[in-house]
VEXGU-500243 format. One record per residue (C-alpha): residue number from 1; residue in three letters; chain; x, z, y. Coordinates in Angstrom, 2 decimals. Each point is the difference from the previous one (the first is absolute). Example, Ala and Ser with C-alpha at 12.3 -4.5 7.8 and 13.67 -1.06 7.14 Angstrom:
2
node nr: 1, rest: ALA, kette: A, px: 12.30, pz: 7.80, py: -4.50
node nr: 2, rest: SER, kette: A, px: 1.37, pz: -0.66, py: 3.44
This chain:
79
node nr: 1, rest: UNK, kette: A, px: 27.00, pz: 33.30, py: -27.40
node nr: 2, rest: UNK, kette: A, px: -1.28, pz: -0.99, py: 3.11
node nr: 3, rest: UNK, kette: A, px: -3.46, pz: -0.48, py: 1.40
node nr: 4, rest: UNK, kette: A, px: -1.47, pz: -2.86, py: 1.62
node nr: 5, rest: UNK, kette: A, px: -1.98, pz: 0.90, py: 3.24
node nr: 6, rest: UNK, kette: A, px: -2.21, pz: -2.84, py: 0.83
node nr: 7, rest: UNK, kette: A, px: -1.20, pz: 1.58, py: 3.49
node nr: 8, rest: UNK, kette: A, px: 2.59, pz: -1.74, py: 2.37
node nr: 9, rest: UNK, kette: A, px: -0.18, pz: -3.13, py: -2.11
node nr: 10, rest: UNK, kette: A, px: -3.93, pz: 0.59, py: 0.44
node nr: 11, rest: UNK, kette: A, px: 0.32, pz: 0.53, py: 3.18
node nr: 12, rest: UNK, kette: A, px: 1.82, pz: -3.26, py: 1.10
node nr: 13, rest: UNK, kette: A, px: -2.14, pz: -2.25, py: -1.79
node nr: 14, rest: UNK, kette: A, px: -2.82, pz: 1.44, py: 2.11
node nr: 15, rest: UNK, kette: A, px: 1.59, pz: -0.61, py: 3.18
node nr: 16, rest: UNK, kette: A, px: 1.23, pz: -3.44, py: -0.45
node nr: 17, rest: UNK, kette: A, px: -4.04, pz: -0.58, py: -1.76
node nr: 18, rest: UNK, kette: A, px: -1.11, pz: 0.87, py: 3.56
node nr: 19, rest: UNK, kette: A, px: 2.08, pz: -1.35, py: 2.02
node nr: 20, rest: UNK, kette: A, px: -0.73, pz: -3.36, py: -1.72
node nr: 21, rest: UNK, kette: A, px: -3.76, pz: 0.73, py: 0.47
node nr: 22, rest: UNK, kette: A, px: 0.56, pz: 0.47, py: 3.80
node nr: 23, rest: UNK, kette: A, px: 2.14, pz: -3.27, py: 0.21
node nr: 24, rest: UNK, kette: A, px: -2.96, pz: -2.00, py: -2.07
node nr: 25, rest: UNK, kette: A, px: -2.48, pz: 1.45, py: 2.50
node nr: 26, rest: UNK, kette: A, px: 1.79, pz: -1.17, py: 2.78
node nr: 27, rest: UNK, kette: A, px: 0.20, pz: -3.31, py: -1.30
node nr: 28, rest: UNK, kette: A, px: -3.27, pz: -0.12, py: -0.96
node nr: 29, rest: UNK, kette: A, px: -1.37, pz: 0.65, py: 3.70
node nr: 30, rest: UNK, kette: A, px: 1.58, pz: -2.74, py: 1.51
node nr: 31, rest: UNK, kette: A, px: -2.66, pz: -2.59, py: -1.45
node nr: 32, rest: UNK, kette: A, px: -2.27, pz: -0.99, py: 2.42
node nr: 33, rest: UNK, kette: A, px: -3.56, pz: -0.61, py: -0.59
node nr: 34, rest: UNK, kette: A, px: -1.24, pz: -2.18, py: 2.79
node nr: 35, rest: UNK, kette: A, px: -3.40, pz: 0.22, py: 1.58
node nr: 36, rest: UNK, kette: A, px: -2.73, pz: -2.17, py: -0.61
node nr: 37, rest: UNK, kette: A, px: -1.40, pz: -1.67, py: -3.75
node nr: 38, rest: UNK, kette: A, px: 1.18, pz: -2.88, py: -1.61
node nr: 39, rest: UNK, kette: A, px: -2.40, pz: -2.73, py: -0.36
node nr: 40, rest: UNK, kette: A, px: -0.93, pz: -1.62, py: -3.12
node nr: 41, rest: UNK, kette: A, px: 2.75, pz: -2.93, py: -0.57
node nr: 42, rest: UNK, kette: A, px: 0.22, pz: -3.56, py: -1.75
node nr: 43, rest: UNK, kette: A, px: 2.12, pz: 0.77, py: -3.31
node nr: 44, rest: UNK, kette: A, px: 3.19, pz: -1.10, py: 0.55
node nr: 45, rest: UNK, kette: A, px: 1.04, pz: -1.98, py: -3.05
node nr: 46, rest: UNK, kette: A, px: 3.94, pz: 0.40, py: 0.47
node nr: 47, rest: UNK, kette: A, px: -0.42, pz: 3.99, py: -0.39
node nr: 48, rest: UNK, kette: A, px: 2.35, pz: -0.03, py: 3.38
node nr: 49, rest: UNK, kette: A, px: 1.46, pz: 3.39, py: 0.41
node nr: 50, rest: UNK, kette: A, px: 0.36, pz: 0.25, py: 4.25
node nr: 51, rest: UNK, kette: A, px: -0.47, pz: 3.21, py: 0.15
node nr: 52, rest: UNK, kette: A, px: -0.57, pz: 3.98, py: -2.16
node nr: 53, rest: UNK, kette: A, px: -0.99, pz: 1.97, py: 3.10
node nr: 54, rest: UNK, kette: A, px: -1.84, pz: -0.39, py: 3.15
node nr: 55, rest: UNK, kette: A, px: 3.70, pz: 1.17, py: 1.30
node nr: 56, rest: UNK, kette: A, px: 1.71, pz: -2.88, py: -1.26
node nr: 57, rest: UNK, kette: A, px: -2.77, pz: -2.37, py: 2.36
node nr: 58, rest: UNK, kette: A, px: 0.53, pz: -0.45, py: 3.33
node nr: 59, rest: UNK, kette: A, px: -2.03, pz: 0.77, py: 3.34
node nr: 60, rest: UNK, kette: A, px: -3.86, pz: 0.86, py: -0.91
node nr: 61, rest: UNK, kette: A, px: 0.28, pz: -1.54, py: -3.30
node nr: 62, rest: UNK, kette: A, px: -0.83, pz: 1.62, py: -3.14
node nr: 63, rest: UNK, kette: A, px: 1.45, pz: -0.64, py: -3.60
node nr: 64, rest: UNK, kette: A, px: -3.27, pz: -1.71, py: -2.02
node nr: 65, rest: UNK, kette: A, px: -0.07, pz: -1.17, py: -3.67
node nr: 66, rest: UNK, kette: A, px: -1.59, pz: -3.28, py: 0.01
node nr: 67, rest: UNK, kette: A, px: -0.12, pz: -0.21, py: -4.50
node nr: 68, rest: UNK, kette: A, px: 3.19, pz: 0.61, py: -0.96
node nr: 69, rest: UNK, kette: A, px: 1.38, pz: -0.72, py: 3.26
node nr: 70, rest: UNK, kette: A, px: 0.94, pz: 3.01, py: 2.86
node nr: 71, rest: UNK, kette: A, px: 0.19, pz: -1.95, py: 3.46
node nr: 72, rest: UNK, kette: A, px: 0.05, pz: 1.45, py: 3.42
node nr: 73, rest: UNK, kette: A, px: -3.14, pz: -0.67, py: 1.68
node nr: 74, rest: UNK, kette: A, px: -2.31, pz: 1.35, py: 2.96
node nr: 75, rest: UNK, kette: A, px: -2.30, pz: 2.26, py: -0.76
node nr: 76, rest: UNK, kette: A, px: -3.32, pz: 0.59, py: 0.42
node nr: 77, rest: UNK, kette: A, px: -1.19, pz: 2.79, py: 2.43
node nr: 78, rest: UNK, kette: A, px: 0.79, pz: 3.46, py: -0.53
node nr: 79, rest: UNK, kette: A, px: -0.28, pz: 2.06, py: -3.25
């Protein structure tokens, strides 16, 4: 009877595990965190969803929740 060797099954898993942990950190770098501080905003009733990063805003602007809002907005000084 046979016998199962796990090692180059092993083996595999681990290098497609890491190469999907070096494709997540790229991904994860390209966010962009904008200088400056968002200031304190009216709550925006209609929860409007302009933007999830300060990437996704253009120019200066910075992504800011205002309640349950996130709205692109210019920010306050520096950090």
């Amino acid at each position: 009877m046979p016998t199962c060797r796990p090692g180059p099954l092993v083996a595999a898993l681990l290098v497609g595990l890491l190469l999907l942990g070096f494709g997540f950190a790229r991904v994860t770098k390209t966010v962009e965190e904008k200088a400056g501080v968002c200031p304190k905003l009216k709550e925006d009733l209609n929860c409007t969803q302009e933007c999830n990063s300060d990437g996704k805003c253009a120019d200066n602007l910075k992504c800011c929740r205002a309640g349950c809002a996130s709205v692109c907005h210019m920010p306050n000084g520096k950090n």
